[in-house]
C-alpha positions in Angstrom: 57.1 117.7 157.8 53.9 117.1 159.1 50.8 116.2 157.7 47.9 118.6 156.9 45.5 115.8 158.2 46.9 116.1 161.2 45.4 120.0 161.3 42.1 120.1 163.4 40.0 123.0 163.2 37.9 123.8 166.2 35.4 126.3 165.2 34.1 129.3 167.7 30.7 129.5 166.0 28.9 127.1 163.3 29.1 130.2 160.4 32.8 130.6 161.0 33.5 127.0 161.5 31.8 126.4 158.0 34.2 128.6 155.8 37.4 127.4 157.9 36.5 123.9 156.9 35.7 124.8 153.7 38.9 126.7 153.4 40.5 124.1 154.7 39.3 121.2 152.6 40.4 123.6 149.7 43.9 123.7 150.7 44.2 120.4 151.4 42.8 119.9 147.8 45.3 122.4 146.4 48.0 121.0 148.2 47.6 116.8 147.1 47.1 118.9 143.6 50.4 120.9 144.4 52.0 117.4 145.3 50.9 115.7 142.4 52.5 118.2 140.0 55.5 118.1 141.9 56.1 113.8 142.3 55.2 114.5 137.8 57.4 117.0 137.4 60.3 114.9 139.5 59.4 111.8 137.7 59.8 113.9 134.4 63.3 115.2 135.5 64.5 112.0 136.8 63.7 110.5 132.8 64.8 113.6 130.9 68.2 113.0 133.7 68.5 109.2 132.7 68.0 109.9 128.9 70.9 112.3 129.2 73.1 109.7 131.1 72.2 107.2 128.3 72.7 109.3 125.5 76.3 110.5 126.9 77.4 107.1 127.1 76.3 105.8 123.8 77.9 108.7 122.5 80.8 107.9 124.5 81.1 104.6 123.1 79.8 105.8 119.6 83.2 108.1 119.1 85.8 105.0 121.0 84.0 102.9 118.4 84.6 105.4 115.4 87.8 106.3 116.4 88.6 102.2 116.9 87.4 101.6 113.7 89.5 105.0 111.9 92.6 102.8 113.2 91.4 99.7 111.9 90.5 101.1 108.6 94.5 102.5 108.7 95.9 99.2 109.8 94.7 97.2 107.3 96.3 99.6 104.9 99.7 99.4 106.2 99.4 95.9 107.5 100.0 95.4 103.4 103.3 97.2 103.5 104.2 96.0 106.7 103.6 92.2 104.9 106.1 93.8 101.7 108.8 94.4 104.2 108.9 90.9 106.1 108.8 89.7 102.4 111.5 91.6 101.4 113.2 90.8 104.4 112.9 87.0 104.2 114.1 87.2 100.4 117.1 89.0 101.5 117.9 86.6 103.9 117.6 83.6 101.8 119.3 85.4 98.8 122.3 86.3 100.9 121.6 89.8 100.8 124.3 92.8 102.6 124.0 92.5 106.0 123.4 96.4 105.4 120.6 95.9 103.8 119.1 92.9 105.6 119.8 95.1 109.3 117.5 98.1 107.5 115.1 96.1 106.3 114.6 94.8 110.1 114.6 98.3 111.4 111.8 99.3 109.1 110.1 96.4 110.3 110.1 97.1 113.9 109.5 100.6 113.3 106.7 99.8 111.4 105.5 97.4 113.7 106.0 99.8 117.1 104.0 102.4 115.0 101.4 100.2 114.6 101.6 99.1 118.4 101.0 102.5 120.1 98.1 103.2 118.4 96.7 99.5 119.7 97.5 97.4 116.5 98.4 94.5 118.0 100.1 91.4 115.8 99.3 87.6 116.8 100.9 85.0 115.3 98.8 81.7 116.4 101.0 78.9 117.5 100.6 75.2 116.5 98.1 73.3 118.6 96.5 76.7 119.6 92.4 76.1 119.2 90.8 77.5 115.9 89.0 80.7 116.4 87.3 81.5 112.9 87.2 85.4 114.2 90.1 85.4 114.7 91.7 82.9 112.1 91.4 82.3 108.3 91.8 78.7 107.3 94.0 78.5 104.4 94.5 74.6 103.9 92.6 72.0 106.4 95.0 68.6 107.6 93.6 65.5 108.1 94.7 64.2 111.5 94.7 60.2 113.4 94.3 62.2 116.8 90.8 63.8 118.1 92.3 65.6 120.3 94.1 67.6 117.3 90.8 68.0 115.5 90.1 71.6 114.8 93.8 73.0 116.3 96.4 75.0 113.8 98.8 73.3 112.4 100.8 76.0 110.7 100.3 80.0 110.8 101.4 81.4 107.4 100.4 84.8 108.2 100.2 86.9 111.4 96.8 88.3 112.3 96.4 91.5 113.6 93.6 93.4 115.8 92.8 96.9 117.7 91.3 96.2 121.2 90.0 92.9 120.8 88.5 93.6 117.0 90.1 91.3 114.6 91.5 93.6 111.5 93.1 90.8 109.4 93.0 87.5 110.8 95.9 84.7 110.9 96.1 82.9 107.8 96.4 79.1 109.0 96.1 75.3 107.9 93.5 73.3 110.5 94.0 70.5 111.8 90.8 67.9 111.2 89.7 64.5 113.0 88.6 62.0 110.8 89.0 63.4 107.0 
């Protein structure tokens, strides 16, 4: 592209040379006007283009979070049955119950739990020593403990915890270990 400054007008006579300038001058004029409007009306389209990037991905992330939290809101609901079953389970066992029974009552439970799993309920059980994580952990009962290098580790895990990508829904119900109590 080349530069309108680079235009040279060479006039034949003065009158004529005049109004060629003058036209000139006026282009050039109309043209850095011309520019002007069009770097503003980029500058405008490059925003109004970013806005609309911006507002598709919180949007994005807007439904994953609404949906993520539409399973959470389920989970904790059936997390309460699923804790009915291991509880019927566990009485069945120490009661002696049918191996019928007993071998239903575990096939509920996986069901239930494999249900759970495919729509990204995920169970943890914390395991003794693990670090205490109060996001992800309830302290039911705190232990005194000789060793500092036990102090705030679980002890015991009474209850698995359960989450949906990475969001705690019901945390692990544990004892804590402390130093120095």
């Amino acid at each position: 592209m080349t530069d309108v400054d680079d235009v040279v007008v060479e006039p034949e006579d003065e009158e004529r040379g005049s109004a060629a300038e003058k036209k000139l001058a006026r282009l050039r004029r109309e043209l850095a006007e011309a520019k002007k409007e069009r770097d503003e009306y980029l500058l405008g389209w490059q925003r109004s283009k970013a806005d609309y990037v911006n507002l598709s991905r919180r949007a994005r992330e807007e439904t994953l979070l609404q949906a993520k939290s539409g399973v959470a809101r389920l989970a904790r609901s059936v997390i309460a049955v699923f804790d009915s079953l291991e509880a019927a389970l566990k009485g069945a066992k120490h009661e002696g119950a049918s191996e019928t029974l007993t071998l239903g009552l575990e096939q509920v439970t996986k069901q239930l739990e494999s249900a759970l799993s495919e729509h990204g309920v995920k169970r943890f059980m914390p395991q003794k020593g693990e670090l205490f994580d109060p996001e992800r952990h309830e302290p039911i009962k705190t232990v005194a403990t000789d060793e500092e290098k036990e102090d705030n580790t679980i002890l015991e895990t009474f209850q698995s915890g359960y989450e949906v990508d990475g969001m705690t829904v019901r945390p692990a119900r544990v004892s804590v270990q402390k130093y120095g109590e």
